[in-house]
C-alpha positions in Angstrom: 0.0 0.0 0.0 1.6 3.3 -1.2 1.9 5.5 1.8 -0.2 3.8 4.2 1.0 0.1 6.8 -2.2 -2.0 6.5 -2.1 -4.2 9.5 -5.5 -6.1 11.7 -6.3 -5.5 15.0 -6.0 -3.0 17.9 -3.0 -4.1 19.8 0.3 -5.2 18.8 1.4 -4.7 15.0 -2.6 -3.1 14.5 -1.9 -0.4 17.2 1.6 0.5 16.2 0.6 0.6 12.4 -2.2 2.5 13.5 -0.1 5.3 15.1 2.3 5.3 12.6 -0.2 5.7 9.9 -1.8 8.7 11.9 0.9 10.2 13.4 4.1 10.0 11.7 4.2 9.1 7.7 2.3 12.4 7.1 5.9 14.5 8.4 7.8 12.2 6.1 9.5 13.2 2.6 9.9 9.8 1.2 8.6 6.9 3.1 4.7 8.3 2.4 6.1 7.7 -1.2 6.8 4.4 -0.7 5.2 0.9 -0.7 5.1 0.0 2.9 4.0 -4.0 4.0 3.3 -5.5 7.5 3.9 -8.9 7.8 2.3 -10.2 9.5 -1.1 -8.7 7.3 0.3 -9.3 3.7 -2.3 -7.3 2.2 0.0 -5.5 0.5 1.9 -6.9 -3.2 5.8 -6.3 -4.1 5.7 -3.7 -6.4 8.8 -3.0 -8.8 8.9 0.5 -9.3 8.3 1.6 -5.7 10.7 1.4 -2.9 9.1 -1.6 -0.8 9.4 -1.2 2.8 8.8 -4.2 4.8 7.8 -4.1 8.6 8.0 -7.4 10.4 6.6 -8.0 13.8 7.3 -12.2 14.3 10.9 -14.3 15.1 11.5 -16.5 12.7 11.1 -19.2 15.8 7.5 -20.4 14.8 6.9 -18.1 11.7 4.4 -19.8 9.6 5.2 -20.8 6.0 2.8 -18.1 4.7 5.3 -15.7 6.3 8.4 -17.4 6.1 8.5 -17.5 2.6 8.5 -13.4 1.6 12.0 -14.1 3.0 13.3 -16.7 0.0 11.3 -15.9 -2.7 13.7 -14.4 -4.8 10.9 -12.7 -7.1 10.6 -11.1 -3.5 13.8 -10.5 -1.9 15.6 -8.3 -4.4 12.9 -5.6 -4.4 12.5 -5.0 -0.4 14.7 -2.2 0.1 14.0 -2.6 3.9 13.1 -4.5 6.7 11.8 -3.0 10.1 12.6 -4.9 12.9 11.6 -4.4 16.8 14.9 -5.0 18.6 18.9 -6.2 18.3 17.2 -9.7 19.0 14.7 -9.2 16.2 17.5 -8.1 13.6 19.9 -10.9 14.6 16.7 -13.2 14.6 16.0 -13.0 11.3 19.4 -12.0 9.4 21.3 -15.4 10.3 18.0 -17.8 10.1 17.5 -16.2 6.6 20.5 -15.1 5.7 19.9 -11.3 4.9 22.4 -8.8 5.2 22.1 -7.1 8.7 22.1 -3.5 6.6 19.2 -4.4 4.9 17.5 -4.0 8.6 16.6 -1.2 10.7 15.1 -0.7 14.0 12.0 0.8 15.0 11.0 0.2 18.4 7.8 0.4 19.5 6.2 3.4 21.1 3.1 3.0 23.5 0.7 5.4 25.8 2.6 5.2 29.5 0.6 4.3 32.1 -0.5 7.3 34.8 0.2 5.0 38.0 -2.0 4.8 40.9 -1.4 3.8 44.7 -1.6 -0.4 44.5 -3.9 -2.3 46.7 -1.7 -3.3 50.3 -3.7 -6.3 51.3 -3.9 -8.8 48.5 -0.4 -8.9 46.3 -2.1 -9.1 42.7 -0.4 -11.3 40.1 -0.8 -9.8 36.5 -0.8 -12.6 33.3 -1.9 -10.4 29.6 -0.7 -13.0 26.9 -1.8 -15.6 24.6 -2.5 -18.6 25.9 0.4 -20.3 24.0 3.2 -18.2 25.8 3.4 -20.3 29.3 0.0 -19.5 30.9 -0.4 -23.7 31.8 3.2 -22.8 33.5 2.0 -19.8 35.3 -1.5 -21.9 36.7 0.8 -24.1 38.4 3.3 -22.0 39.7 1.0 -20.2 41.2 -1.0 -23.2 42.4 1.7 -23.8 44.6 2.2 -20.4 46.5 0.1 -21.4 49.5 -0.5 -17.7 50.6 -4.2 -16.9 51.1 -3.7 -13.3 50.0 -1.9 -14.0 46.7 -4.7 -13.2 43.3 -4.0 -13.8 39.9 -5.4 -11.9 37.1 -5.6 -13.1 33.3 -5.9 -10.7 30.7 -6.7 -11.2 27.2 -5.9 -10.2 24.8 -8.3 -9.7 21.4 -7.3 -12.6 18.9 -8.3 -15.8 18.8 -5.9 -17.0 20.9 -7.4 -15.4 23.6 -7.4 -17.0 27.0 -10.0 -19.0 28.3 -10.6 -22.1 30.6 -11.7 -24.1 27.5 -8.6 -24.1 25.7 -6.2 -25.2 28.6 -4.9 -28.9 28.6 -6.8 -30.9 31.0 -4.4 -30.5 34.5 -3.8 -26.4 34.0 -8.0 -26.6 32.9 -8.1 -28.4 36.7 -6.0 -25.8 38.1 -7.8 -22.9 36.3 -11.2 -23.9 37.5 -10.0 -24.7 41.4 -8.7 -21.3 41.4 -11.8 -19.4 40.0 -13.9 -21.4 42.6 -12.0 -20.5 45.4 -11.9 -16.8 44.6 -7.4 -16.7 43.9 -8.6 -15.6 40.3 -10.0 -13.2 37.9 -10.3 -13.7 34.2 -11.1 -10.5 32.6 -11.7 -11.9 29.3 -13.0 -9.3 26.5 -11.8 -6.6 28.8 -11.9 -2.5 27.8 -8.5 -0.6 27.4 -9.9 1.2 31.0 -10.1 -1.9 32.2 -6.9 -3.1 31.2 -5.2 -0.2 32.5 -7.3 -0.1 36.1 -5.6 -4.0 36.1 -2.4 -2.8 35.5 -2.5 0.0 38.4 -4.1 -2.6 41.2 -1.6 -5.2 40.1 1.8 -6.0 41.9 4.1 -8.3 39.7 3.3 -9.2 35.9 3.8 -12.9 36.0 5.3 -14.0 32.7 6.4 -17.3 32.4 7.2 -16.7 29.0 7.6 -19.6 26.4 7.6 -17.4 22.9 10.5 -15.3 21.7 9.7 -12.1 21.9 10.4 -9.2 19.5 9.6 -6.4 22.2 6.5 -7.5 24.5 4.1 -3.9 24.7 2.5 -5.9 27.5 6.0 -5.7 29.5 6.6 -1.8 29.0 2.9 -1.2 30.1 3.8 -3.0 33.0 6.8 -1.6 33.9 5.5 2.0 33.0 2.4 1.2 35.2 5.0 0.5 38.5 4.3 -3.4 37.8 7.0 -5.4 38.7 8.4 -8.2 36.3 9.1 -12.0 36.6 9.8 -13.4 33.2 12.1 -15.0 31.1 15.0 -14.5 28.8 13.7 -15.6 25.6 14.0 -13.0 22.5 13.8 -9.3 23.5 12.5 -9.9 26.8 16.3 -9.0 28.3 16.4 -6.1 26.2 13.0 -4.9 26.6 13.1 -4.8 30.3 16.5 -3.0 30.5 18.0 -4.8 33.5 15.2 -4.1 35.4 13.3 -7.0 35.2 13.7 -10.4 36.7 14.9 -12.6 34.2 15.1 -16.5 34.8 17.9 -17.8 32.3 17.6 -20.7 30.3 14.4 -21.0 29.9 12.9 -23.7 26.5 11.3 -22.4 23.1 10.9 -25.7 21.1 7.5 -27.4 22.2 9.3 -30.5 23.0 11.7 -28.8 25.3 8.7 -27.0 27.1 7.3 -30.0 28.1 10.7 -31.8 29.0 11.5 -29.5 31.5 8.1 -28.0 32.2 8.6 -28.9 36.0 11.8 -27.4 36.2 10.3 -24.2 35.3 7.2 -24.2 37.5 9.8 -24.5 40.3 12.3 -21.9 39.4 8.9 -19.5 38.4 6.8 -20.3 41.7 10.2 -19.9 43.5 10.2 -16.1 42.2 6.7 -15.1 42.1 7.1 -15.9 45.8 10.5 -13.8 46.4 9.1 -11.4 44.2 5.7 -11.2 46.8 7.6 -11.2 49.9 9.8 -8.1 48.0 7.1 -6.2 47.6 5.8 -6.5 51.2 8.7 -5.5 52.8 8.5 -2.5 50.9 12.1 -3.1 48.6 10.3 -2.9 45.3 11.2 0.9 43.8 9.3 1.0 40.7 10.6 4.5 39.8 13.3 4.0 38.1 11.8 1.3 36.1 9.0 4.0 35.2 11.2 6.5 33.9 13.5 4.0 31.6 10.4 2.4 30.1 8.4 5.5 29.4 11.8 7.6 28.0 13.3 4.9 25.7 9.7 3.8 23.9 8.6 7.6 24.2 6.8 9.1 21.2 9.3 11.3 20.5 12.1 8.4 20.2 9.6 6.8 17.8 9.3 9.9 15.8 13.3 10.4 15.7 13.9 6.6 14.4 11.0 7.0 11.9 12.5 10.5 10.3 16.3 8.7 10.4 14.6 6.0 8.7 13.0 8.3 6.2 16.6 9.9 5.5 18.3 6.8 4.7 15.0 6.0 2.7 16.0 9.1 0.8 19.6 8.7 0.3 19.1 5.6 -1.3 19.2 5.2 -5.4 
């Protein structure tokens, strides 16, 4: 699409091609010029006699063959002048798996709304979880299962897709886990959930409890956490590390193939119940200063960082032949 990213939905790629569309190409000289692709959201065709601009929000860990192969075909290739990327991980990610030049790559991180923080709840220490389910929410239900502290909550949030979480979808022991815990009050699922909603979750909520199994690019979820004084617990898989600045708790180590999730699934729901519970008795004692956190997050992915990489982007976009 000349001048214009075309991407679904309201959050993620959707909501960043969204802003982009309304906020930035219009101050450009020669991206609004070009022919500009999301993938994922291939709308868009290759078009030879434009500049082809390419913005990619998936690893290649898990990248379906519908997307995967815009990165072989060589009636393809050739004519992308660029690809945008969400992080070092993401460029690295995709350079060596396909073997693209790392120049042909650029970064543009992603820029959300911070989060105006609120006083948090001080009797119940809330656990946040605002993923698909596919991204370690069966590890999360039985970490937390086995916290036995009467004033820990848990709090799934969905996302819109149709991934979304729900009991139904769960394999049968996390399904068991899921329903004791919504019968016994330890857990709110606020499926279908407004963006005021979302956001008055973030604010009551302690620690966002991500057990994460899926290599991610940059995680928005994360920096609304962290901008909303949420502390993290995740894991070190893609941009997580990167994403969270050193601020985060990151458990090493941690499995991406299917098979090696499930091979050392009980390793993980050890290390992960073992630091949602440090991370709980942190944040009683009072030794949790989310402020620095705050300021990191909602500086680097600020708008006005976005709009500096988008108008670099738009001068190398003109320099080019």
């Amino acid at each position: 699409m000349i001048g214009n990213f075309s991407a679904i939905g309201n959050r993620g790629t959707g909501a960043m091609a969204d802003y982009v569309n309304e906020n930035i190409l219009s101050k450009t000289k020669f991206l609004k010029d070009c022919n500009l692709i999301v993938l994922p959201g291939t709308e868009a065709k290759i078009r030879k006699y434009a500049k082809n601009i390419v913005w990619v929000h998936v690893p290649f860990y898990r990248m379906p063959y519908s997307l995967s192969k815009h990165f072989v075909d060589l009636d393809i290739l050739p004519f992308v002048d660029m690809f945008l990327v969400q992080s070092e991980f993401h460029k690295k990610d995709l350079s060596e798996n396909f073997g693209i030049d790392e120049n042909k790559f650029y970064i543009v991180n992603n820029q959300f709304n911070p989060v105006k923080t609120k006083e948090k709840p001080k009797d119940v220490i809330n656990f946040m979880y605002t993923s698909q389910i596919s991204r370690g929410l069966d590890v999360l239900l039985k970490a937390f299962d086995r916290l036995k502290d009467k004033d820990l909550h848990l709090i799934l949030h969905c996302c819109e897709c149709d991934e979304c979480m729900n009991g139904e979808t769960l394999a049968r022991e996390a399904k068991l886990i899921y329903d004791k815990l919504m019968a016994n009050n330890k857990m709110t699922n606020l499926q279908y959930s407004s963006r005021e909603d979302y956001i008055e979750t973030l604010n009551r909520s302690h620690i966002y409890a991500y057990p994460c199994t899926f290599e991610e690019t940059a995680c928005i979820g994360v920096m609304e956490a962290m901008s909303a004084g949420v502390k993290i617990v995740t894991t070190d898989l893609g941009a997580l590390p990167e994403t969270t600045g050193g601020f985060a708790k990151i458990i090493k180590d941690c499995p991406i193939t299917v098979d090696d999730v499930i091979d050392n699934e009980e390793k993980m729901i050890k290390i992960f119940a073992k630091e949602m519970k440090k991370a709980a008795k942190e944040i009683r004692k009072n030794k949790f200063d989310p402020k620095p956190q705050i300021e990191y997050i909602n500086n680097r992915f600020s708008r006005e960082n976005a709009m500096n990489q988008w108008m670099e982007l738009d001068r190398i976009i003109g320099e080019m032949p």
